[in-house]
N, CA, C and O atoms as CSV, one atom per row, in Angstrom:
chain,resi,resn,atom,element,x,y,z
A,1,UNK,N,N,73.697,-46.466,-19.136
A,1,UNK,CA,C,73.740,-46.835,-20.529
A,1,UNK,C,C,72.605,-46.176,-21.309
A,1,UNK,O,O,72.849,-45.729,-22.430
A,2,UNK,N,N,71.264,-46.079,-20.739
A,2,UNK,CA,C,70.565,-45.575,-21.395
A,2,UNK,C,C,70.492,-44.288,-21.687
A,2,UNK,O,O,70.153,-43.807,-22.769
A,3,UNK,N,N,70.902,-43.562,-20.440
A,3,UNK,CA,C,71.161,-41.691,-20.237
A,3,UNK,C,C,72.369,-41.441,-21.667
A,3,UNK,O,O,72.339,-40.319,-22.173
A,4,UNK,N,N,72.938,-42.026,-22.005
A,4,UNK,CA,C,73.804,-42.506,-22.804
A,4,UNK,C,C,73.391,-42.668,-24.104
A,4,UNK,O,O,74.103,-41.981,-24.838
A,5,UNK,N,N,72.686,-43.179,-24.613
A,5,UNK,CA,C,71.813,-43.041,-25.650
A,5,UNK,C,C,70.509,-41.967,-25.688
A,5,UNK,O,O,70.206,-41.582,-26.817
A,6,UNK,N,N,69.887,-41.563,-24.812
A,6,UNK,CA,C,69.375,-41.010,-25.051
A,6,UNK,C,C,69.641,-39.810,-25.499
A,6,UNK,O,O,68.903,-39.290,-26.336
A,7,UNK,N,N,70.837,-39.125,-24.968
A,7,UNK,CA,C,72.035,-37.835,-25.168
A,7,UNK,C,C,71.937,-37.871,-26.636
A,7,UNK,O,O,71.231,-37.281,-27.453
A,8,UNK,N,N,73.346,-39.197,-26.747
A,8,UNK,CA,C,73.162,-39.676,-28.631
A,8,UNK,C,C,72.301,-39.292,-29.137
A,8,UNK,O,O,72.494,-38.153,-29.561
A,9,UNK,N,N,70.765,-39.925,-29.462
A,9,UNK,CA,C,69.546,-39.707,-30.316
A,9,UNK,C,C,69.482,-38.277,-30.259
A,9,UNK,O,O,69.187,-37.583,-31.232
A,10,UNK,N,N,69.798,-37.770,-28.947
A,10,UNK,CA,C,69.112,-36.044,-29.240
A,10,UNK,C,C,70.165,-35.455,-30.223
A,10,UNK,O,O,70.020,-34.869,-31.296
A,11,UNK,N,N,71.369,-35.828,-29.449
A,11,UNK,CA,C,71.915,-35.012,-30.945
A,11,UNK,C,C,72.230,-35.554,-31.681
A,11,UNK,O,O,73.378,-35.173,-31.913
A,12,UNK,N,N,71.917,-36.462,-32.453
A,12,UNK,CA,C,71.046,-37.653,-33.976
A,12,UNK,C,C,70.567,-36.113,-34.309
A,12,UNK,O,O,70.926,-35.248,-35.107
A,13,UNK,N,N,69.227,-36.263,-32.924
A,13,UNK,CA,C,68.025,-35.539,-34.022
A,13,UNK,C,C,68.637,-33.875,-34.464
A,13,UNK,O,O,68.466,-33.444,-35.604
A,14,UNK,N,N,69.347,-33.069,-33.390
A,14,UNK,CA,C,69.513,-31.823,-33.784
A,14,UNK,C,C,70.740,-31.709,-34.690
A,14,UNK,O,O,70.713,-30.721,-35.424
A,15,UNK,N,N,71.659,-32.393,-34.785
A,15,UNK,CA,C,72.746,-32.726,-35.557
A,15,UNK,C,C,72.044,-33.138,-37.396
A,15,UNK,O,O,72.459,-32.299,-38.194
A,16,UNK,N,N,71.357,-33.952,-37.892
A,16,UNK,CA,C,70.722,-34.487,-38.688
A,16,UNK,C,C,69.632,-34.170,-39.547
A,16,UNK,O,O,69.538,-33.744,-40.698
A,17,UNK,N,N,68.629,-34.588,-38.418
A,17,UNK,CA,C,67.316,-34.367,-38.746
A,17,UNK,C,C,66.147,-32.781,-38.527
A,17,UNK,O,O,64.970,-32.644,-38.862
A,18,UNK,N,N,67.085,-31.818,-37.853
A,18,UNK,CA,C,67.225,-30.516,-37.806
A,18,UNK,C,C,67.818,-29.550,-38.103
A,18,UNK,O,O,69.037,-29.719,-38.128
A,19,UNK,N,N,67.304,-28.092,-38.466
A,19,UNK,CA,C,68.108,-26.862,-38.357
A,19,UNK,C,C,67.103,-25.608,-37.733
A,19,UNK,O,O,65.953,-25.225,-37.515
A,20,UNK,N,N,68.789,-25.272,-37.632
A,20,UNK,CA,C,68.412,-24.225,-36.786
A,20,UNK,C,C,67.686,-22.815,-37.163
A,20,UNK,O,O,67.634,-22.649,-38.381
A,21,UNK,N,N,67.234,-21.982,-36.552
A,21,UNK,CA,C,66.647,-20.516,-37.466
A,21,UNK,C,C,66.901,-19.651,-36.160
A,21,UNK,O,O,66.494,-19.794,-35.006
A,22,UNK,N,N,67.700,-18.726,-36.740
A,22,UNK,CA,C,68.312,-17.714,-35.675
A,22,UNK,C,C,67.023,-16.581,-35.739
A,22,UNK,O,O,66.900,-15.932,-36.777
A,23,UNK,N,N,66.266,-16.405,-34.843
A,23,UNK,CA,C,65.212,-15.412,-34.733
A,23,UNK,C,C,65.537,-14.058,-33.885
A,23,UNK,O,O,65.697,-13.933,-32.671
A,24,UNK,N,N,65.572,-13.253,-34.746
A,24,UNK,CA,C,66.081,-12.198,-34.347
A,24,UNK,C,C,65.141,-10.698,-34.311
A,24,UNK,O,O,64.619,-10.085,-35.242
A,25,UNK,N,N,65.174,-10.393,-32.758
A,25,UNK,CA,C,64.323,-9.062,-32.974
A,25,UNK,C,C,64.425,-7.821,-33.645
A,25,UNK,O,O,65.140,-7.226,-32.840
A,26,UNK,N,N,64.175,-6.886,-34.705
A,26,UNK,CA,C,64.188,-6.375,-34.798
A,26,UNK,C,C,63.518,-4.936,-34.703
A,26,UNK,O,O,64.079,-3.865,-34.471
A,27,UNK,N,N,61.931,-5.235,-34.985
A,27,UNK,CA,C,60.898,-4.224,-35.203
A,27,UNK,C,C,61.038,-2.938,-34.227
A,27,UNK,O,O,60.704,-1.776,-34.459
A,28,UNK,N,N,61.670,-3.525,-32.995
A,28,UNK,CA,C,61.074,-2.151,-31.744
A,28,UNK,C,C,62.487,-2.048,-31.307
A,28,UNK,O,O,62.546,-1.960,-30.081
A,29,UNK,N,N,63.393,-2.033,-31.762
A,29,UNK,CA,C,64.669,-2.412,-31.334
A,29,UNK,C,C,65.424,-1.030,-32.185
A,29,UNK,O,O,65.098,-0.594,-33.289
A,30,UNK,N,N,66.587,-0.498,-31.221
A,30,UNK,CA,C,67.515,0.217,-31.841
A,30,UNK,C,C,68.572,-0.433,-32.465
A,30,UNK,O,O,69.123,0.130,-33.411
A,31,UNK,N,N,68.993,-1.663,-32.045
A,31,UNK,CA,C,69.866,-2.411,-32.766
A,31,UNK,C,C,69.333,-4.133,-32.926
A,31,UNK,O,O,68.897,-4.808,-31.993
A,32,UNK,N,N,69.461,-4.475,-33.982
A,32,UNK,CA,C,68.533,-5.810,-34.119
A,32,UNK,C,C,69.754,-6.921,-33.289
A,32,UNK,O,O,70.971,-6.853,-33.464
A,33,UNK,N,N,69.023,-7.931,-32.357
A,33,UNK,CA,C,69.791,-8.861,-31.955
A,33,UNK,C,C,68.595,-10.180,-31.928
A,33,UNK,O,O,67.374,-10.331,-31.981
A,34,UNK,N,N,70.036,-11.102,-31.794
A,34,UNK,CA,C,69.186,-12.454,-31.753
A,34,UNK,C,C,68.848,-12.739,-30.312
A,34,UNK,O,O,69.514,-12.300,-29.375
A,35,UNK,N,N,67.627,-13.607,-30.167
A,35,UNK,CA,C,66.533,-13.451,-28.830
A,35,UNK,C,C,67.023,-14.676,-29.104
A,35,UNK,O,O,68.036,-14.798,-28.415
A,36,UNK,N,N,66.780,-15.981,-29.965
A,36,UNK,CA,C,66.455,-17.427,-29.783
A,36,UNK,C,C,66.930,-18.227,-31.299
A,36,UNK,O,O,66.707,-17.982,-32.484
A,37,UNK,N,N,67.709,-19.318,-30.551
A,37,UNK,CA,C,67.713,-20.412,-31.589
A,37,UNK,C,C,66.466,-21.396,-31.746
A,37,UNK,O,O,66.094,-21.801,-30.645
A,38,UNK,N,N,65.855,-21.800,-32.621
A,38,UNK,CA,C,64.777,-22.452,-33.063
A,38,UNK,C,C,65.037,-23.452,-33.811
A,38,UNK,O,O,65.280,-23.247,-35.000
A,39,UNK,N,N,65.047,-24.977,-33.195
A,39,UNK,CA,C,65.183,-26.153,-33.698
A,39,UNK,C,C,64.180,-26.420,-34.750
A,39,UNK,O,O,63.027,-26.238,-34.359
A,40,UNK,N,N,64.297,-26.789,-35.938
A,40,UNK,CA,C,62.875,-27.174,-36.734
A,40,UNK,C,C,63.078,-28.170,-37.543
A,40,UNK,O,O,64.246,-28.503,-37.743
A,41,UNK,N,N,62.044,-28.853,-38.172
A,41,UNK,CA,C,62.719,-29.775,-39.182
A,41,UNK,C,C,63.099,-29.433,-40.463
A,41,UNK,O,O,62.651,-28.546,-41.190
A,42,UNK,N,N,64.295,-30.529,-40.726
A,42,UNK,CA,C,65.205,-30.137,-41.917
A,42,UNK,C,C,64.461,-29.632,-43.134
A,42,UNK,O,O,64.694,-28.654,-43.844
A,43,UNK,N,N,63.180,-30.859,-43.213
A,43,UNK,CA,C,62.242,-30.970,-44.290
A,43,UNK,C,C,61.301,-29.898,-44.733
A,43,UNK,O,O,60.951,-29.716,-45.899
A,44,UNK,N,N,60.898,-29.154,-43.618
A,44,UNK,CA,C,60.361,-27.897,-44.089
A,44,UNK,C,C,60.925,-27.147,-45.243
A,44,UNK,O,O,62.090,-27.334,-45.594
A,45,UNK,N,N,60.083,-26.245,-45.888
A,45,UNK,CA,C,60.547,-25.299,-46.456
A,45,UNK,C,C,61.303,-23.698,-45.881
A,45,UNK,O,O,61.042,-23.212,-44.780
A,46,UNK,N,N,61.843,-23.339,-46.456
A,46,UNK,CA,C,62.730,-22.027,-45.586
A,46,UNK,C,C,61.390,-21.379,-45.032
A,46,UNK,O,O,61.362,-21.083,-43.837
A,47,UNK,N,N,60.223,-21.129,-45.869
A,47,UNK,CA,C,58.941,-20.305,-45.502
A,47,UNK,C,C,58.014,-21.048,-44.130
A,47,UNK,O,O,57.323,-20.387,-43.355
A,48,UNK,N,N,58.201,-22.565,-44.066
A,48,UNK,CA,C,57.824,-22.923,-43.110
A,48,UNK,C,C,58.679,-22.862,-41.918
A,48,UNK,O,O,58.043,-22.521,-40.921
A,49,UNK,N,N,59.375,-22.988,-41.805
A,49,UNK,CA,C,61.096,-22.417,-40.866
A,49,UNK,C,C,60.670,-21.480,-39.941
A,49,UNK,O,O,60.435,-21.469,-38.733
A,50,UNK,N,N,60.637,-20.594,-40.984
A,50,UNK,CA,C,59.857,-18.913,-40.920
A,50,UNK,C,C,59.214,-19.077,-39.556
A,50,UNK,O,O,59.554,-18.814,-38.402
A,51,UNK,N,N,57.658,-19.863,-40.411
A,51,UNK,CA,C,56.663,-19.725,-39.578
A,51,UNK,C,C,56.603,-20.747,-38.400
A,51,UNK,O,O,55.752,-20.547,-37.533
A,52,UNK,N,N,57.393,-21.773,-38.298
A,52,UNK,CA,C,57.542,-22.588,-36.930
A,52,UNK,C,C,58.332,-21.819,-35.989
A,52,UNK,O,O,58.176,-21.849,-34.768
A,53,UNK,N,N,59.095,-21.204,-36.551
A,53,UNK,CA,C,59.850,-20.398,-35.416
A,53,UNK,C,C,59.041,-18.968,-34.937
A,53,UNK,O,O,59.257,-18.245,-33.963
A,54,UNK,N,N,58.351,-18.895,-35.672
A,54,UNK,CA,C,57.495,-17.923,-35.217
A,54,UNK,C,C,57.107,-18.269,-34.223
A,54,UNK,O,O,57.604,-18.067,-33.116
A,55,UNK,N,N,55.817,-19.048,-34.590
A,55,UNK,CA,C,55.000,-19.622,-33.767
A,55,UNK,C,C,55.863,-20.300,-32.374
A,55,UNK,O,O,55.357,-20.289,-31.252
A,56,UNK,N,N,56.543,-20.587,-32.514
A,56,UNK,CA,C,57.730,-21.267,-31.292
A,56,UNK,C,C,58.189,-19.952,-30.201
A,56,UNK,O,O,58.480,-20.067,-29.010
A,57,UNK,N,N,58.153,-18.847,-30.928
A,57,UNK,CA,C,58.959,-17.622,-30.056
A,57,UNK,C,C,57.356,-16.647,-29.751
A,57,UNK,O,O,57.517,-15.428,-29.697
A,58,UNK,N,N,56.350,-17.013,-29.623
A,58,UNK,CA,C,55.600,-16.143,-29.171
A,58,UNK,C,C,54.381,-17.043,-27.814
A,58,UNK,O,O,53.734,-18.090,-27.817
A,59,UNK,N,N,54.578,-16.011,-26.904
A,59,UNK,CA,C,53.487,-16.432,-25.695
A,59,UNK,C,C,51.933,-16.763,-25.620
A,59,UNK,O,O,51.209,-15.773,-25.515
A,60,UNK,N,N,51.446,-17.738,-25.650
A,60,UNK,CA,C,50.329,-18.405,-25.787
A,60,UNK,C,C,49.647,-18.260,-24.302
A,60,UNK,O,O,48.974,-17.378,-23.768
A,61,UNK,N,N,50.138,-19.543,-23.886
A,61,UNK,CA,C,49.606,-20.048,-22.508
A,61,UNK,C,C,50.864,-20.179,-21.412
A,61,UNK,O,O,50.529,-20.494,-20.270
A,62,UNK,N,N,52.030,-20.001,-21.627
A,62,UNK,CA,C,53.500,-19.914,-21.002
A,62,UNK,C,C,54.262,-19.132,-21.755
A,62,UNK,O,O,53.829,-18.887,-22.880
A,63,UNK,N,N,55.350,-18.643,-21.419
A,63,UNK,CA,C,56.570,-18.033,-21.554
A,63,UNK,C,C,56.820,-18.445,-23.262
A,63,UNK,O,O,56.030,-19.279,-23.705
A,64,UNK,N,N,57.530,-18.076,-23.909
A,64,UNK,CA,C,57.529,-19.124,-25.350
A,64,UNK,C,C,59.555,-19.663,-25.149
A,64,UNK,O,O,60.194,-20.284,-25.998
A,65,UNK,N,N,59.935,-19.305,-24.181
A,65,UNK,CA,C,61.254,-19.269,-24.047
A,65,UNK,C,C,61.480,-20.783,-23.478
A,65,UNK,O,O,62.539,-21.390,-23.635
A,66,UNK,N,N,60.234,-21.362,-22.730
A,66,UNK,CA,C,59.989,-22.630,-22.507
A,66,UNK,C,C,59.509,-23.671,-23.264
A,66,UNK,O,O,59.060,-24.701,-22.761
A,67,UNK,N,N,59.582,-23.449,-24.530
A,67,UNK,CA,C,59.505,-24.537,-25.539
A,67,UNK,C,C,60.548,-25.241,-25.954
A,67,UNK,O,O,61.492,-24.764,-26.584
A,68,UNK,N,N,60.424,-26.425,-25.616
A,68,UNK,CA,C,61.497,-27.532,-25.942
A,68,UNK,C,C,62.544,-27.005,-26.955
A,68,UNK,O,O,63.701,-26.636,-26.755
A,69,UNK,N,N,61.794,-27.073,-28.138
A,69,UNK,CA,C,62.681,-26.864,-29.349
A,69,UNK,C,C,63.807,-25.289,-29.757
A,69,UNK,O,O,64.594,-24.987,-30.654
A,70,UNK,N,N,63.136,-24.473,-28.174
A,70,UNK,CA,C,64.032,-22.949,-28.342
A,70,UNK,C,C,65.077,-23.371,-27.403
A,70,UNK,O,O,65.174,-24.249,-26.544
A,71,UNK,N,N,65.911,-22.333,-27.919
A,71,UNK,CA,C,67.047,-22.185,-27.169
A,71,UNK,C,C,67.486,-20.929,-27.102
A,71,UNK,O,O,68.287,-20.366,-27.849
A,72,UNK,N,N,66.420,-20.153,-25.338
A,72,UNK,CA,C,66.499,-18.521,-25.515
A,72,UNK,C,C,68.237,-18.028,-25.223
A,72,UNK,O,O,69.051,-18.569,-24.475
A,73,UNK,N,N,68.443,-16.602,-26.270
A,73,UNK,CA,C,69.421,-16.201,-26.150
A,73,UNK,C,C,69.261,-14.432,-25.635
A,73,UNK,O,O,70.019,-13.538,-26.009
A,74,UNK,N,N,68.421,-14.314,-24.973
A,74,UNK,CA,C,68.809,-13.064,-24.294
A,74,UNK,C,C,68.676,-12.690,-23.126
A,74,UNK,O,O,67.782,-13.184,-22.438
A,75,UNK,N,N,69.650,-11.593,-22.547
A,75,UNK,CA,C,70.400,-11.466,-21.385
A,75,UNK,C,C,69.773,-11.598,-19.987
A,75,UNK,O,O,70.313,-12.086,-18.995
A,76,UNK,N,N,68.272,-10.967,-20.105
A,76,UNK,CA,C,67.159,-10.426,-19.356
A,76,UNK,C,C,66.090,-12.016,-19.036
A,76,UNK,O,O,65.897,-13.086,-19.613
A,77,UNK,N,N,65.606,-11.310,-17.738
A,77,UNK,CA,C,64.372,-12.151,-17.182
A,77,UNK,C,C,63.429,-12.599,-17.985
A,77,UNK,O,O,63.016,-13.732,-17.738
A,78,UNK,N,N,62.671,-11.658,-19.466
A,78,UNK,CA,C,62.285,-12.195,-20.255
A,78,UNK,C,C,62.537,-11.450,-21.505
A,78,UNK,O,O,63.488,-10.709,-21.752
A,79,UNK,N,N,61.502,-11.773,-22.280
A,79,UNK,CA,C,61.530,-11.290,-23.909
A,79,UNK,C,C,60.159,-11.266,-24.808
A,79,UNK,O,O,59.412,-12.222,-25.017
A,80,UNK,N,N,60.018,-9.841,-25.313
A,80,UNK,CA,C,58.274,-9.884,-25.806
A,80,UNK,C,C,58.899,-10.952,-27.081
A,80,UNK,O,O,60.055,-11.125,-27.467
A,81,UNK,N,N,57.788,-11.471,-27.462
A,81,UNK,CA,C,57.092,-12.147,-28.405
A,81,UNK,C,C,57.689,-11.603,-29.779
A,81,UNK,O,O,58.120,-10.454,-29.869
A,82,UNK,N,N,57.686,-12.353,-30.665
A,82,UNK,CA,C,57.883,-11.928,-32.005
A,82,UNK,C,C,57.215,-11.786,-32.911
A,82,UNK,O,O,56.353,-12.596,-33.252
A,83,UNK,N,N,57.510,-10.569,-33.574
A,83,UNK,CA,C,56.113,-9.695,-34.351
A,83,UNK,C,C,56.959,-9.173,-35.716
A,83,UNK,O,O,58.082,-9.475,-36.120
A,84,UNK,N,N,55.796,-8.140,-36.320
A,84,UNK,CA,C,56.000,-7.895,-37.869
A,84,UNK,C,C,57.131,-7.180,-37.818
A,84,UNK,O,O,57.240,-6.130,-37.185
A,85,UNK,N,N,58.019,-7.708,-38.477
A,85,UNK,CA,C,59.301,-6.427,-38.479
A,85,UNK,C,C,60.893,-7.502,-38.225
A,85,UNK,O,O,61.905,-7.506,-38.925
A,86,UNK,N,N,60.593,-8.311,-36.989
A,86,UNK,CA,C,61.200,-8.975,-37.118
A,86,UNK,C,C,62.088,-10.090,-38.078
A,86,UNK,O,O,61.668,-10.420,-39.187
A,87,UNK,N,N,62.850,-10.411,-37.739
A,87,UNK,CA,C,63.755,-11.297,-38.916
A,87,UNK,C,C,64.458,-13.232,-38.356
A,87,UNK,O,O,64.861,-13.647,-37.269
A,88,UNK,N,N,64.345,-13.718,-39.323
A,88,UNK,CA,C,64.924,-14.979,-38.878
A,88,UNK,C,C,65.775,-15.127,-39.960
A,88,UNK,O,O,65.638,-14.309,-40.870
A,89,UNK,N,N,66.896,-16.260,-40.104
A,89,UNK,CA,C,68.010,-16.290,-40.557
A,89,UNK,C,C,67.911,-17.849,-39.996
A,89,UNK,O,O,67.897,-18.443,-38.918
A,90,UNK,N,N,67.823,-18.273,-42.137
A,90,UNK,CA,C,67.506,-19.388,-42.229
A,90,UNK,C,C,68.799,-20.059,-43.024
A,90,UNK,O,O,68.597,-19.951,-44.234
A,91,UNK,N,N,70.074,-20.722,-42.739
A,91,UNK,CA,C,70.916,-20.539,-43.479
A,91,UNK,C,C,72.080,-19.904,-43.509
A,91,UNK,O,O,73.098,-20.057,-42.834
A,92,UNK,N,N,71.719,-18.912,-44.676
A,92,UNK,CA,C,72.693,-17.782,-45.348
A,92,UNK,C,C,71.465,-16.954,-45.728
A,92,UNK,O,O,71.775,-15.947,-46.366
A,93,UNK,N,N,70.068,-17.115,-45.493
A,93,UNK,CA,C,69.284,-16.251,-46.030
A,93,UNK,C,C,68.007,-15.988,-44.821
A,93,UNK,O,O,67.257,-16.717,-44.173
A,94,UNK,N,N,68.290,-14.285,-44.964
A,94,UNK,CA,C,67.582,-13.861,-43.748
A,94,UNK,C,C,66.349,-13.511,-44.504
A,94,UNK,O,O,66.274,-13.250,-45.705
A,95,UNK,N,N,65.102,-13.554,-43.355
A,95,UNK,CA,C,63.667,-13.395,-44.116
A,95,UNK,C,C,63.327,-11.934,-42.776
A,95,UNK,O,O,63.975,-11.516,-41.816
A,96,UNK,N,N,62.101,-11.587,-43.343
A,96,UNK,CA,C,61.527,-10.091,-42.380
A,96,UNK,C,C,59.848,-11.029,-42.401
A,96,UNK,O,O,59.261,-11.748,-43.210
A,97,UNK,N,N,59.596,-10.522,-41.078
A,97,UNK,CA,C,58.165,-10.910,-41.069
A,97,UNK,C,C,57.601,-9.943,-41.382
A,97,UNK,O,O,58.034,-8.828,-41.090
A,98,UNK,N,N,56.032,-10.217,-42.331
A,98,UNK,CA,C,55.406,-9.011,-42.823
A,98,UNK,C,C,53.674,-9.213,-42.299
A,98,UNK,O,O,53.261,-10.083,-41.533
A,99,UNK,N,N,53.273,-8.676,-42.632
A,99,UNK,CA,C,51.818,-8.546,-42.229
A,99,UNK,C,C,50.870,-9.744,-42.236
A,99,UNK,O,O,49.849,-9.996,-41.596
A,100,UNK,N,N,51.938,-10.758,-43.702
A,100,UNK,CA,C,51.401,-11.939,-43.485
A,100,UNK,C,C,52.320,-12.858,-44.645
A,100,UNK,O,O,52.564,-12.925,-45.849
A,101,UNK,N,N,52.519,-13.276,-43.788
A,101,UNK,CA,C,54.102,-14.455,-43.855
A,101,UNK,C,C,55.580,-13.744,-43.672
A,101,UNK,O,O,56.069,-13.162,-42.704
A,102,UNK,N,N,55.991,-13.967,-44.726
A,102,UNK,CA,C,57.669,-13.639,-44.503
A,102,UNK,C,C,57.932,-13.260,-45.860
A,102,UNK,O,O,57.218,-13.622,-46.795
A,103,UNK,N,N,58.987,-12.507,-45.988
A,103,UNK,CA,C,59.693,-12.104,-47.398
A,103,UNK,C,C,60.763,-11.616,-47.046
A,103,UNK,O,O,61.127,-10.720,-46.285
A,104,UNK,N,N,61.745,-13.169,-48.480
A,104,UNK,CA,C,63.406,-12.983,-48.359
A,104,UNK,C,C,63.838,-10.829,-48.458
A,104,UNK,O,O,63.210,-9.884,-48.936
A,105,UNK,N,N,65.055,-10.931,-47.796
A,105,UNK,CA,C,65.478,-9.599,-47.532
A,105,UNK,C,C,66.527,-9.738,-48.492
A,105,UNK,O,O,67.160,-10.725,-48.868
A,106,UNK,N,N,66.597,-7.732,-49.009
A,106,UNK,CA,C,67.765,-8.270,-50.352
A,106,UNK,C,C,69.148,-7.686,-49.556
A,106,UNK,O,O,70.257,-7.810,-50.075
């Protein structure tokens, strides 16, 4: 009963009280693809989105593919980190990371 609810609440929370940000490599890449889905909260702003998923897809002290809130999507053993050049897709509106923050793409 409880395994049972607990299922429920999670997807409460990712159903609800989350969205998603498709983070996608581009910078070093011949063709840009998506590496990771990135759970974040609803409440953020698209610019904070941005930057939680940033921060969510890059290697600290472990793998970043092992953070709760990702959900890695590529094919291989691993995946570098995400850097300037790159793009997330917040929505219907994709952003580019720049030297410092993010800026919508036209």
């Amino acid at each position: 009963r409880y395994i049972m609810n607990d299922a429920l609440m999670q997807n409460y929370d990712k159903m609800v009280l989350k969205d998603q940000v498709a983070v996608i490599h581009a910078a070093y890449e011949d063709v840009p693809h998506t590496v990771a889905m990135v759970s974040v909260d609803k409440n953020l702003t698209d610019l904070d989105k941005c930057e939680m998923a940033f921060m969510l897809t890059n290697s600290i002290t472990d793998a970043w593919w092992n953070n709760e809130q990702v959900t890695a999507m590529f094919p291989k053993d691993g995946c570098r980190s995400t850097s300037v050049g790159d793009q997330m897709l917040v929505g219907n509106t994709k952003y580019v990371c720049s030297d410092f923050g993010f800026k919508e793409m036209e």
